[in-house]
VOBA-1610 file (N, C-alpha, C; in pm, whole numbers, padded with zeros to 5 digits, always signed):
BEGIN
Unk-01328-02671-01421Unk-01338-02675-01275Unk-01240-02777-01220Unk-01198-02717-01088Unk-01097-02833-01083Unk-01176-02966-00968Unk-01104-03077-00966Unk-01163-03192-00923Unk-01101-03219-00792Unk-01170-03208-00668Unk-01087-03253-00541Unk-01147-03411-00508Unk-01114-03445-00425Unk-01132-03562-00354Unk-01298-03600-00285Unk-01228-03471-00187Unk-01369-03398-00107Unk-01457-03288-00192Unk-01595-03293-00155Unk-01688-03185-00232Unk-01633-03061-00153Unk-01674-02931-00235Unk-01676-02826-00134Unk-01741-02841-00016Unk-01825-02855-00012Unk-01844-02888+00163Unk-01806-02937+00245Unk-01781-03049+00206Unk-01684-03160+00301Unk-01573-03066+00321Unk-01483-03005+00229Unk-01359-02947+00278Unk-01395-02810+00378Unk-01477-02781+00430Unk-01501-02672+00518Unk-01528-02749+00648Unk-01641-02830+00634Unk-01664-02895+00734Unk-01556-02964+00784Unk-01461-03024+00736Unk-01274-03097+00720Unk-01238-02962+00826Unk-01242-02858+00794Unk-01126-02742+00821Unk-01227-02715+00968Unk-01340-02697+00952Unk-01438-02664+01089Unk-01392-02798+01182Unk-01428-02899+01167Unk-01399-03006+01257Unk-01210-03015+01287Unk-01122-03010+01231Unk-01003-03006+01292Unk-00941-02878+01366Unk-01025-02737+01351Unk-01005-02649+01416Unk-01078-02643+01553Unk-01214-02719+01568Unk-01288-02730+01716Unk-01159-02874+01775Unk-01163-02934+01731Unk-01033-03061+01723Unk-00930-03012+01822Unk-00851-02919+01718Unk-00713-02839+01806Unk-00732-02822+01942Unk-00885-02741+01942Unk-00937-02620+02016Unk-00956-02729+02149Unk-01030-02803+02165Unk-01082-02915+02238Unk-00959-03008+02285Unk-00854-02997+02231Unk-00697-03097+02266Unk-00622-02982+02356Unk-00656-02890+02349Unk-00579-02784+02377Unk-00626-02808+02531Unk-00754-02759+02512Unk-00787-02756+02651Unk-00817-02910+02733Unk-00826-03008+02680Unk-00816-03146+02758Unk-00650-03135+02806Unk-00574-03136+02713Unk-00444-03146+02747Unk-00404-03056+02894Unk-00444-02911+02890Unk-00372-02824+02946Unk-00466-02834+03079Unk-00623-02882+03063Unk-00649-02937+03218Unk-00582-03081+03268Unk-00535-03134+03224Unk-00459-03252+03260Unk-00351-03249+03357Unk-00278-03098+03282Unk-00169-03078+03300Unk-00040-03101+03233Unk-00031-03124+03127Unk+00066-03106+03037Unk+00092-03056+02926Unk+00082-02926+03002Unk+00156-02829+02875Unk+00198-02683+02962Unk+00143-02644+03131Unk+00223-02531+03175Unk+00323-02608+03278Unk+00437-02540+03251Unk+00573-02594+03328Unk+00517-02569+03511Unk+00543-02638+03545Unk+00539-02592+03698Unk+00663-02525+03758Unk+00756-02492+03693Unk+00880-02407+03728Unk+00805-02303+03654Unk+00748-02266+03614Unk+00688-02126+03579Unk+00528-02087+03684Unk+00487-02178+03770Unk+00355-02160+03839Unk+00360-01996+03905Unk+00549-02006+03940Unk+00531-01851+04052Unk+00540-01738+03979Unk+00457-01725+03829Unk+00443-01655+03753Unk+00276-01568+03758Unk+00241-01674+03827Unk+00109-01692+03823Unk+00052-01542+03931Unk-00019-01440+03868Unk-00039-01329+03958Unk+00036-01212+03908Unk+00133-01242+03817Unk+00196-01134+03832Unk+00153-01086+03649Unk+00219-00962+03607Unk+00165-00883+03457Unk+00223-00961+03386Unk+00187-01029+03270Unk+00266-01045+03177Unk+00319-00943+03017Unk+00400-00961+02953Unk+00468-00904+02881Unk+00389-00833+02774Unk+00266-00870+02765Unk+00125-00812+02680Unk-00030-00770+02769Unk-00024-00708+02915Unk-00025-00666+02958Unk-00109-00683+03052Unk-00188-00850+03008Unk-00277-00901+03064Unk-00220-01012+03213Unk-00299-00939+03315Unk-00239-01063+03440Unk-00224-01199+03402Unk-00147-01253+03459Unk-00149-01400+03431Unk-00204-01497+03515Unk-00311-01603+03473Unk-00426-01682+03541Unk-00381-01826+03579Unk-00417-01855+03647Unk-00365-01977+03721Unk-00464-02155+03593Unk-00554-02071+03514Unk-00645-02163+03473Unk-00556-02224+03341Unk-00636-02235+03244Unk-00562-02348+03133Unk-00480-02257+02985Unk-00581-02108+03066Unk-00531-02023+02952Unk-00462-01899+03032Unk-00345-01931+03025Unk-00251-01765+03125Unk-00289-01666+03125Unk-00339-01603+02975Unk-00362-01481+02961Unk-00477-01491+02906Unk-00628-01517+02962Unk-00762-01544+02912Unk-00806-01511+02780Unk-00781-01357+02803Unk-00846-01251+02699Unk-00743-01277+02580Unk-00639-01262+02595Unk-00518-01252+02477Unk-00534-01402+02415Unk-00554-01503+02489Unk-00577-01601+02439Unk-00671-01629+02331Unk-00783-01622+02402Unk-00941-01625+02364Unk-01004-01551+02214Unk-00907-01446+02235Unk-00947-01356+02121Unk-00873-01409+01947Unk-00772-01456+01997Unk-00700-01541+01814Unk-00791-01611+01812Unk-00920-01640+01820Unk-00994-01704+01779Unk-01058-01658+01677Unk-01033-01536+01646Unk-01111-01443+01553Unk-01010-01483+01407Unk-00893-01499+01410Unk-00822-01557+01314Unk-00879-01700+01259Unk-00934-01759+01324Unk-00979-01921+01301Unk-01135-01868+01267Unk-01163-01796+01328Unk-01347-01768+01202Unk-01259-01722+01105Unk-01216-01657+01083Unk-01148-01554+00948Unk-01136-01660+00864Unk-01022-01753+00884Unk-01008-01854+00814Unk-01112-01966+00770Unk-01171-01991+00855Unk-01299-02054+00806Unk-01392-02000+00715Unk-01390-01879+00710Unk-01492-01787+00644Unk-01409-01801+00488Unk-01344-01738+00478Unk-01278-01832+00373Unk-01231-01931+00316Unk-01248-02023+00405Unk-01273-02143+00330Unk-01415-02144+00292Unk-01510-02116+00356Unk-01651-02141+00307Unk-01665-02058+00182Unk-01603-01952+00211Unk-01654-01854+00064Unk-01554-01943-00057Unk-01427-01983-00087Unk-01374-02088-00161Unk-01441-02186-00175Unk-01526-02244-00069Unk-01630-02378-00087Unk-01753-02342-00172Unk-01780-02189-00191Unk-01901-02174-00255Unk-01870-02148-00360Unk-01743-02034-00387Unk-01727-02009-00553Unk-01717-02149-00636Unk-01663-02258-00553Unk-01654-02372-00626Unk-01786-02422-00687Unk-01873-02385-00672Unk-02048-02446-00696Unk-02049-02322-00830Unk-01998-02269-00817Unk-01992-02178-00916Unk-01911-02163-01060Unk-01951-02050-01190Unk-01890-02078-01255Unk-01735-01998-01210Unk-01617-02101-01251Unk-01469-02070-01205Unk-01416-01926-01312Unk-01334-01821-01189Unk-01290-01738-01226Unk-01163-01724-01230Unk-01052-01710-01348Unk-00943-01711-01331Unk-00880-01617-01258Unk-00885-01694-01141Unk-00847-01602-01002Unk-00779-01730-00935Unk-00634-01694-00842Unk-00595-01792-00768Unk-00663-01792-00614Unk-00777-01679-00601Unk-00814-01627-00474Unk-00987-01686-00499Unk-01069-01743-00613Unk-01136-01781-00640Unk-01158-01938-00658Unk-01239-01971-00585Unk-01285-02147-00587Unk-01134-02241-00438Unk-01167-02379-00463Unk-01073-02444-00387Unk-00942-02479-00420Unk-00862-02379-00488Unk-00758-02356-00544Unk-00631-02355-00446Unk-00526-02449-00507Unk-00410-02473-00361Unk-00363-02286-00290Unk-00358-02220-00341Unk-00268-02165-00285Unk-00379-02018-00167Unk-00504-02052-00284Unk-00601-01979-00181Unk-00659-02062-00037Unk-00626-02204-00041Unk-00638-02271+00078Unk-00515-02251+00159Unk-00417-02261+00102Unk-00302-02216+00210Unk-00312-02072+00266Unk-00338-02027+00179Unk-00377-01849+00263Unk-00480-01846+00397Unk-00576-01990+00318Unk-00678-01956+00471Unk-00643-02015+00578Unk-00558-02163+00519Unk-00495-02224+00669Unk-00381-02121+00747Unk-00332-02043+00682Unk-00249-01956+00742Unk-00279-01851+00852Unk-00388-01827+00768Unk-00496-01719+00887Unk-00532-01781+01004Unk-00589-01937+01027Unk-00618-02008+01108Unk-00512-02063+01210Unk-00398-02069+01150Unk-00249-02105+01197Unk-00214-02014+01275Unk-00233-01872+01241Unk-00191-01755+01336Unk-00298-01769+01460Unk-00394-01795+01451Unk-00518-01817+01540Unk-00405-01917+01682Unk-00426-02010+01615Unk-00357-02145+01715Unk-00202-02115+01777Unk-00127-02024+01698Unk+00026-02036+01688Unk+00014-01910+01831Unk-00097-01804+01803Unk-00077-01711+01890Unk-00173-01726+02074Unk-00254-01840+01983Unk-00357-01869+02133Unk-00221-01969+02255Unk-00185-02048+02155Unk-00051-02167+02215Unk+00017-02060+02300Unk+00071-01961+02209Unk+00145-01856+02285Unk+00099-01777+02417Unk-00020-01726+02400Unk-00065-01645+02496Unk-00105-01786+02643Unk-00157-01891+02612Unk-00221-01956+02683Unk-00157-02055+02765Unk+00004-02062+02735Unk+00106-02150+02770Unk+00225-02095+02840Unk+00255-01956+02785Unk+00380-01877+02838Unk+00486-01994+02823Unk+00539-02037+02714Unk+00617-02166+02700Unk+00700-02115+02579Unk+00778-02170+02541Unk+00912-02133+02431Unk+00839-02192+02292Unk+00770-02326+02288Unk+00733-02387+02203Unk+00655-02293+02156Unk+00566-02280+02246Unk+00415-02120+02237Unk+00516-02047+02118Unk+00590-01954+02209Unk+00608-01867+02131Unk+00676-01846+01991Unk+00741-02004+01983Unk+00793-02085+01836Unk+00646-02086+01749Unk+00564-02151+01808Unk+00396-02105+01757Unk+00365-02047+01697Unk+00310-01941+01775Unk+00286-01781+01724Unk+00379-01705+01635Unk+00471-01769+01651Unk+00609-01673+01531Unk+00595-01759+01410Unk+00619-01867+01401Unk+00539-01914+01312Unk+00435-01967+01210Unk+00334-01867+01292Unk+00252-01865+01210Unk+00217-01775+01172Unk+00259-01650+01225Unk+00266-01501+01159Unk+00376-01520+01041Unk+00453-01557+01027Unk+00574-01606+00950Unk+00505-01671+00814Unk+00389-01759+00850Unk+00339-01833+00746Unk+00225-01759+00667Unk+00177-01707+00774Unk+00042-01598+00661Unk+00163-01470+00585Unk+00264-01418+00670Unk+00334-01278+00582Unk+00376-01346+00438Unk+00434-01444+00427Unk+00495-01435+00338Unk+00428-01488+00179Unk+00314-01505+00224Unk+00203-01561+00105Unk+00227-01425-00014Unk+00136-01346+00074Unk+00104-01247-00071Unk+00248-01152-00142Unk+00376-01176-00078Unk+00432-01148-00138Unk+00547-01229-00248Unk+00442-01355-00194Unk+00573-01470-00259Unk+00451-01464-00382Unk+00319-01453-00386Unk+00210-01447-00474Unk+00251-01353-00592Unk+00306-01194-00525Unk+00273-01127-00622Unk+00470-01144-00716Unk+00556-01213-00626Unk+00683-01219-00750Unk+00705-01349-00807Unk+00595-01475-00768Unk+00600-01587-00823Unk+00516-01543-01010Unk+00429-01473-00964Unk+00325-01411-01072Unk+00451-01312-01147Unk+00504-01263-01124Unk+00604-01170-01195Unk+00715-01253-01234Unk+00715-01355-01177Unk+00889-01441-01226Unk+00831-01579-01283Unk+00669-01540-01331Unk+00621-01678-01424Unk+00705-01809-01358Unk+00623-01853-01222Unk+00670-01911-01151Unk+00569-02055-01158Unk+00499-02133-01182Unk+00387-02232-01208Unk+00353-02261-01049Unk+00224-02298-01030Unk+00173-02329-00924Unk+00209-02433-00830Unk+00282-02501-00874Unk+00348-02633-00840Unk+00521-02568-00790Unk+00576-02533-00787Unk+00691-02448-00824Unk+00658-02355-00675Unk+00566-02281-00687Unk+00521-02199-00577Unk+00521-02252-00442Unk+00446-02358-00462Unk+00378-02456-00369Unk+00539-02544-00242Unk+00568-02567-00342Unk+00729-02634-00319Unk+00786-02558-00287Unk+00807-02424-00314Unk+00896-02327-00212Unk+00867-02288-00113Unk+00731-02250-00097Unk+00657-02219+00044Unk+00656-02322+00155Unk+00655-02435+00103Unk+00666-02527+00193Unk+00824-02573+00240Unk+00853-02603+00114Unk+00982-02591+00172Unk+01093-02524+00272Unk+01059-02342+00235Unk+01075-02263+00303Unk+01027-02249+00415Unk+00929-02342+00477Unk+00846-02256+00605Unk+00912-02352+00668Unk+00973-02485+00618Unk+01018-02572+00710Unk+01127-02548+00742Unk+01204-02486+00638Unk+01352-02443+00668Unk+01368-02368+00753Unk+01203-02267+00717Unk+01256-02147+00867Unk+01178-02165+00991Unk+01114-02295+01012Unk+01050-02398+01131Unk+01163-02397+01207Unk+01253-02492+01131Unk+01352-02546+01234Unk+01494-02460+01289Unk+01537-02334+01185Unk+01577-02244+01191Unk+01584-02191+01329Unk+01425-02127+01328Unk+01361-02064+01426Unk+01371-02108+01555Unk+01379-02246+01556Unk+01369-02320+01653Unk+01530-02330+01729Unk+01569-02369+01645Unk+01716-02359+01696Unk+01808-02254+01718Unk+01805-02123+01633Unk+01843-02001+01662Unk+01786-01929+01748Unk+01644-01911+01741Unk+01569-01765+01818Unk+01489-01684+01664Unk+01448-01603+01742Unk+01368-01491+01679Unk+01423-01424+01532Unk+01573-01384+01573Unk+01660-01344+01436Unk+01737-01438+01357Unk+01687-01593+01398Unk+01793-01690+01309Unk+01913-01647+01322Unk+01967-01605+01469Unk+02091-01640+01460Unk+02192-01487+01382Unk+02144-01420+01275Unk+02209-01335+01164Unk+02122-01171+01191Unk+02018-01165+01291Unk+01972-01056+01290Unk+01889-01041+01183Unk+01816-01125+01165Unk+01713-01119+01036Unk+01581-01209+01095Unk+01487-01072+01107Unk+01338-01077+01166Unk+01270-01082+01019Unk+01181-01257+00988Unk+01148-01267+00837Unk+00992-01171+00832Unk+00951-01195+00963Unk+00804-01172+00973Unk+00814-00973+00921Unk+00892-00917+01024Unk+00878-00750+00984Unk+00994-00783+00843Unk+01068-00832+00806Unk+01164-00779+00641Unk+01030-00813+00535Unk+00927-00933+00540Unk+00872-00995+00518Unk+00713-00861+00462Unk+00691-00790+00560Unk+00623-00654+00549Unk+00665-00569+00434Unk+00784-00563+00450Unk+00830-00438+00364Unk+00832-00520+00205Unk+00881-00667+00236Unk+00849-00699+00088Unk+00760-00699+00035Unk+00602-00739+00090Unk+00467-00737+00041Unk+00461-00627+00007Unk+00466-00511+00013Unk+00493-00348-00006Unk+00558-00315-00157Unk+00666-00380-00108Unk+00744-00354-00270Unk+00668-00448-00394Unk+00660-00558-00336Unk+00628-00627-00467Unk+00463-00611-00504Unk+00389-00544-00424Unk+00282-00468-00471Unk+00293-00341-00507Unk+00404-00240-00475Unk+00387-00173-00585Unk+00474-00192-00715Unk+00565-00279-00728Unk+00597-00365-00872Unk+00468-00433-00911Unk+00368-00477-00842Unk+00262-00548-00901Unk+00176-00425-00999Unk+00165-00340-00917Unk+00103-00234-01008Unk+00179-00105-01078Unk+00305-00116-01075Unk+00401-00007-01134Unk+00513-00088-01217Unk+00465-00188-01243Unk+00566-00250-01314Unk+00665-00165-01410Unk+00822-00154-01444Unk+00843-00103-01525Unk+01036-00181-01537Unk+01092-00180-01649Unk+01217-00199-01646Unk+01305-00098-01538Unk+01254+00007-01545Unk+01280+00113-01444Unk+01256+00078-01314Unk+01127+00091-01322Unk+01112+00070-01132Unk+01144-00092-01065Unk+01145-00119-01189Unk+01205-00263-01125Unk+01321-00256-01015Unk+01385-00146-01058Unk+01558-00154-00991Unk+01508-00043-00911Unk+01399+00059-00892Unk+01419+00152-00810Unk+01326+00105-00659Unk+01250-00029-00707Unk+01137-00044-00572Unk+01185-00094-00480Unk+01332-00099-00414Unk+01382-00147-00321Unk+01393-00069-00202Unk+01321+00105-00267Unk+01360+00199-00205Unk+01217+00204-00123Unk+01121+00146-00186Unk+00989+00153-00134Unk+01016+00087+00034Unk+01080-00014+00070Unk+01090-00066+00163Unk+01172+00041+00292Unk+01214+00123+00248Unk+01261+00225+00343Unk+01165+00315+00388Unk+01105+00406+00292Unk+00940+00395+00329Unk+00863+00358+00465Unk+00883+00209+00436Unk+00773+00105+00512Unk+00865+00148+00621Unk+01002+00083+00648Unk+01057+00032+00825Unk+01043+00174+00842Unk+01048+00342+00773Unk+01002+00467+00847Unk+00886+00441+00938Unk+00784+00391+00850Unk+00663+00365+00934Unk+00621+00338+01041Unk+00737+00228+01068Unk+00771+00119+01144Unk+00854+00209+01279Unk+00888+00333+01211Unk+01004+00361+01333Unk+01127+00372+01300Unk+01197+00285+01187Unk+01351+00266+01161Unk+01357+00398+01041Unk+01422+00510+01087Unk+01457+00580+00931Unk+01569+00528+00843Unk+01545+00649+00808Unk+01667+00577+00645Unk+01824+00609+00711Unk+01791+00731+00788Unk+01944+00766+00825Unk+02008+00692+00922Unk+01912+00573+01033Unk+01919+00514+01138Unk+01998+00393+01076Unk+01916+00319+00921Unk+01986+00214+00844Unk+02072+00254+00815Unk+02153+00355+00747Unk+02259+00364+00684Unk+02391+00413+00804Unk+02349+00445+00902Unk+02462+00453+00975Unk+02506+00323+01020Unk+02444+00239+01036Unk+02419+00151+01088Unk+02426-00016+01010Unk+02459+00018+00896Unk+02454-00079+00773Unk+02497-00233+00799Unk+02553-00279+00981Unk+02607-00362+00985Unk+02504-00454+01087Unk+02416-00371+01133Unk+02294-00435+01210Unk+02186-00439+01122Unk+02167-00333+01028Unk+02003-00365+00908Unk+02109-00410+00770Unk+02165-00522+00759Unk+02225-00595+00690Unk+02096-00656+00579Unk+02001-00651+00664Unk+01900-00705+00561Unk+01822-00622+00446Unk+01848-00495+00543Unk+01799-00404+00382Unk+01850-00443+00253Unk+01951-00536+00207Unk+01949-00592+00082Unk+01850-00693+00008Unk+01779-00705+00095Unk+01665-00830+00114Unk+01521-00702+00013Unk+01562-00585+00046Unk+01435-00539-00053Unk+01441-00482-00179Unk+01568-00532-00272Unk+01588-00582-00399Unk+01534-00723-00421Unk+01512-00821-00357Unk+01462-00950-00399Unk+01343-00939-00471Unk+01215-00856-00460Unk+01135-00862-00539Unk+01144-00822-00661Unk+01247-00750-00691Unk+01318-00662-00860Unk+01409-00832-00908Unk+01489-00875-00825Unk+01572-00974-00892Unk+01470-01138-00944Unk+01373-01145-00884Unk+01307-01251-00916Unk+01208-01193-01023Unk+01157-01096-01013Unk+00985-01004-01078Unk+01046-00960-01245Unk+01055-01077-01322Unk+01156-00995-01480Unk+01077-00964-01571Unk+00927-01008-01527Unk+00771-00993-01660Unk+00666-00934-01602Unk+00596-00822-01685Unk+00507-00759-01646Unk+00418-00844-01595Unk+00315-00834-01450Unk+00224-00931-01427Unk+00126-00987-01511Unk+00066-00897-01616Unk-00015-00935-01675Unk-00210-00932-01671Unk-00204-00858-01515Unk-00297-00867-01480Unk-00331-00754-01382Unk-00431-00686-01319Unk-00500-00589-01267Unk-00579-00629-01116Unk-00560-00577-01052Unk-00615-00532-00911Unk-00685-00425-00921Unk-00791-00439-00796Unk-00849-00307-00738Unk-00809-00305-00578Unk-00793-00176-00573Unk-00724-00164-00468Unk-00818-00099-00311Unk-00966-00107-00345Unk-00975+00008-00245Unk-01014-00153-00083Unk-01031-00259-00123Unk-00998-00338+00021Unk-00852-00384+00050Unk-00744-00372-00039Unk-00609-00335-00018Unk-00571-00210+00069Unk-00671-00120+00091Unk-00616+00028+00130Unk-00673+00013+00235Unk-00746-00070+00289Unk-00877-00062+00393Unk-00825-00181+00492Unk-00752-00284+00434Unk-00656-00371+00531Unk-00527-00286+00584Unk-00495-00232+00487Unk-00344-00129+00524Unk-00425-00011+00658Unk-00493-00009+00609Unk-00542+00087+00741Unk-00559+00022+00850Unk-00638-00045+00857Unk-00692-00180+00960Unk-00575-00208+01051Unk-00445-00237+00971Unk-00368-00304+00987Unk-00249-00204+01053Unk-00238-00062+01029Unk-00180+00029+01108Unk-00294+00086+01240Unk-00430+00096+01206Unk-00455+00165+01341Unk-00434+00041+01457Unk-00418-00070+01384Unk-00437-00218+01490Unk-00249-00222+01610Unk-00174-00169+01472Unk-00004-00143+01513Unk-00076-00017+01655Unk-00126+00062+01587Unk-00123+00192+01723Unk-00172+00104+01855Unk-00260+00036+01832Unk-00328-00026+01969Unk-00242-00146+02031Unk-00180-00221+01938Unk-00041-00262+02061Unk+00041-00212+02049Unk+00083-00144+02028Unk+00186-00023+02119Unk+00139+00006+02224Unk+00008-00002+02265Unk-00058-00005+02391Unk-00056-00109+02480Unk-00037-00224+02434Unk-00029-00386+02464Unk+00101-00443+02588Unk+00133-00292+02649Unk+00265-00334+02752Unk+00218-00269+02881Unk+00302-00354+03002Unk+00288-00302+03107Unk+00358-00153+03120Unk+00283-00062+03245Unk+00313+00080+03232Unk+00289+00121+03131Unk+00199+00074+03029Unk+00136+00189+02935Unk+00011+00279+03001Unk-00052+00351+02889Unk-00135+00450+02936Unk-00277+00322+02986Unk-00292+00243+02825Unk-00428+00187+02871Unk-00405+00047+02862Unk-00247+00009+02948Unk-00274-00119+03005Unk-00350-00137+03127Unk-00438-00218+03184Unk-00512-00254+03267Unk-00540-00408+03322Unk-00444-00431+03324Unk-00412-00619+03328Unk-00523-00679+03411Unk-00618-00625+03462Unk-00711-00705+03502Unk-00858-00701+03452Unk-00845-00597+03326Unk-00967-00573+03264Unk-01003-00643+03125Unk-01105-00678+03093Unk-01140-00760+02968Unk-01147-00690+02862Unk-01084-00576+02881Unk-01056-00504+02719Unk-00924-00474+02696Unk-00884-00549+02648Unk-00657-00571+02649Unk-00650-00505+02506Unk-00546-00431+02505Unk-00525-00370+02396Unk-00441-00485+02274Unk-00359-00588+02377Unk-00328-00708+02208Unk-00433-00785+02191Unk-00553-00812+02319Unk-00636-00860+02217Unk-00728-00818+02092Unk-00747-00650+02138Unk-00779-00587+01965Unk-00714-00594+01928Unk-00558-00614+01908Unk-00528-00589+01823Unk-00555-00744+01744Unk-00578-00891+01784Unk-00598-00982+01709Unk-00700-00967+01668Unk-00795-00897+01709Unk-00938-00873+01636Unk-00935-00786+01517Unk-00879-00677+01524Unk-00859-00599+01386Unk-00722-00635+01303Unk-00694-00750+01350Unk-00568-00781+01270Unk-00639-00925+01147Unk-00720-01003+01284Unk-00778-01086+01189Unk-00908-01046+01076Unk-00898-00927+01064Unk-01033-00841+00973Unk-00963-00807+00874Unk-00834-00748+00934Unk-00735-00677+00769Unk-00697-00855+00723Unk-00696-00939+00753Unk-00661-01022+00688Unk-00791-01092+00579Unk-00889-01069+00610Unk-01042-01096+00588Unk-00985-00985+00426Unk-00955-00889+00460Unk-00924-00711+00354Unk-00898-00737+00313Unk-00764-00884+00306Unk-00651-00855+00241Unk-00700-01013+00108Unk-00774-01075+00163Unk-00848-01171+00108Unk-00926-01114-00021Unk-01025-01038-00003Unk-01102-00957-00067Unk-01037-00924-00189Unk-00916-00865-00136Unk-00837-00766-00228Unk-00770-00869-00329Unk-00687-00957-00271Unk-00669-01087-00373Unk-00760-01160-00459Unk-00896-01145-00474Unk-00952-01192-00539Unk-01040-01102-00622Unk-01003-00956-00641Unk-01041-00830-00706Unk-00903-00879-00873Unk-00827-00968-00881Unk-00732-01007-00956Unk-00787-01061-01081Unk-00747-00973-01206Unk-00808-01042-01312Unk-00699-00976-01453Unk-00695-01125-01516Unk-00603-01136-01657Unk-00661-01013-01742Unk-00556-00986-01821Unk-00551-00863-01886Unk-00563-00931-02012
//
């Protein structure tokens, strides 16, 4: 068993008390008055860009706000369920007990909570540096999981790149925009990799190693982008080389087995949630900017559930 500082409990109650913390600074701060620009006040009344009117109070967009809160239970819920397997006997699972990288998964979930409430509740640049970053920080877990595990990568090793990386693409982000500058969106390339390197997780082969890059064309179809749209075009989706990275790092069979049916049940979750913001704009069919049923705030509600799925499914993981 491994040895923390804090008991399992303490570390939930830790994660419960600095998330009411945030929650409670947020709103002292923003009744104070410092955090909405007053060169943005004559905003106030009119639709905003996710389809909900915008409110003169501490949170712009109430509902859109209010609702990433469902990301911060999510995350808590897993920490508690990590706080309990720990009382328990330990399963060689990285998704089992208070294990680093299954706590970063849950602060991540909780991060999208805050990154997207900042966003909705501020209409501010920082906001939306926020919210991109913390969608940024939950995508890229389970796929850095499943080719760190394929490129016999040590936990320590893992740990140091993720962090490293999120800072690199912190300040990146910050200073470029949305595409860093090169036309490279990490959060959607970031999709298509979790894709590939799960099905290298479960199709492993010297073969498909070199052919699962194709899986990611697939995905941006899904998405809308075809294959014939990329290839005419080879000088704007420059990044489609980006879905060989899971074949060039992934050189050893994983070693280990999944079940897949709360993997299939987040993937669902997680597309009917895509159909409902596509609804999430002004002049859609069922935008209604003054009604308390906003189509992006389901979608943070069934977004923060496939992430709950996608939890599940990571800890269905067991040595061969």
């Amino acid at each position: 068993m491994r040895h923390t500082a804090l008991s399992p409990d303490a570390i939930f109650y830790l994660a419960l008390a600095i998330s009411i913390g945030l929650f409670l600074l947020y709103c002292v701060i923003a009744t104070l008055g410092f955090i909405h620009p007053q060169d943005e006040f004559y905003r106030i009344g009119l639709v905003s860009g996710w389809c909900e009117r915008i409110a003169s109070g501490i949170f712009r967009e109430p509902v859109n706000s209010l609702s990433n809160l469902a990301y911060v239970v999510v995350g808590l819920i897993i920490i508690k369920t990590l706080s309990n397997d720990a009382k328990l006997m330990q399963v060689d699972n990285k998704f089992h007990g208070l294990k680093p990288i299954a706590l970063i998964y849950a602060c991540s979930v909780i991060l999208i909570g805050f990154g997207s409430m900042f966003m909705h509740g501020t209409q501010t640049r920082w906001g939306g540096w926020a919210d991109n970053f913390g969608m940024v920080a939950y995508i890229v877990i389970p796929w850095l999981v499943n080719v760190s595990e394929m490129g016999r990568w040590s936990e320590r090793r893992f740990i140091y790149i993720y962090l490293l990386g999120m800072i690199a693409y912190g300040a990146s982000r910050w200073v470029f925009g949305k595409d860093l500058g090169i036309n490279l969106d990490i959060f959607e390339v970031s999709i298509g990799l979790w894709f590939i390197s799960e099905f290298l997780y479960r199709f492993w082969s010297t073969y498909l190693r070199w052919l699962s890059g194709l899986v990611g064309f697939v995905v941006a179809a899904v998405f809308g982008i075809m294959p014939g749209q990329i290839l005419s075009d080879l000088g704007n989706y420059w990044w489609v080389i980006l879905f060989w990275l899971p074949a060039l790092i992934s050189s050893h069979e994983p070693g280990a087995t999944r079940r897949y049916p709360w993997f299939m049940f987040g993937v669902y979750n997680f597309l009917m949630a895509y159909i409902v913001w596509l609804q999430g704009y002004p002049d859609t069919t069922y935008c209604s900017p003054d009604s308390v049923l906003q189509p992006h705030a389901i979608w943070h509600l069934m977004t923060a559930f496939a992430a709950w799925c996608f939890f599940r499914f990571l800890r269905t993981q067991r040595y061969t």
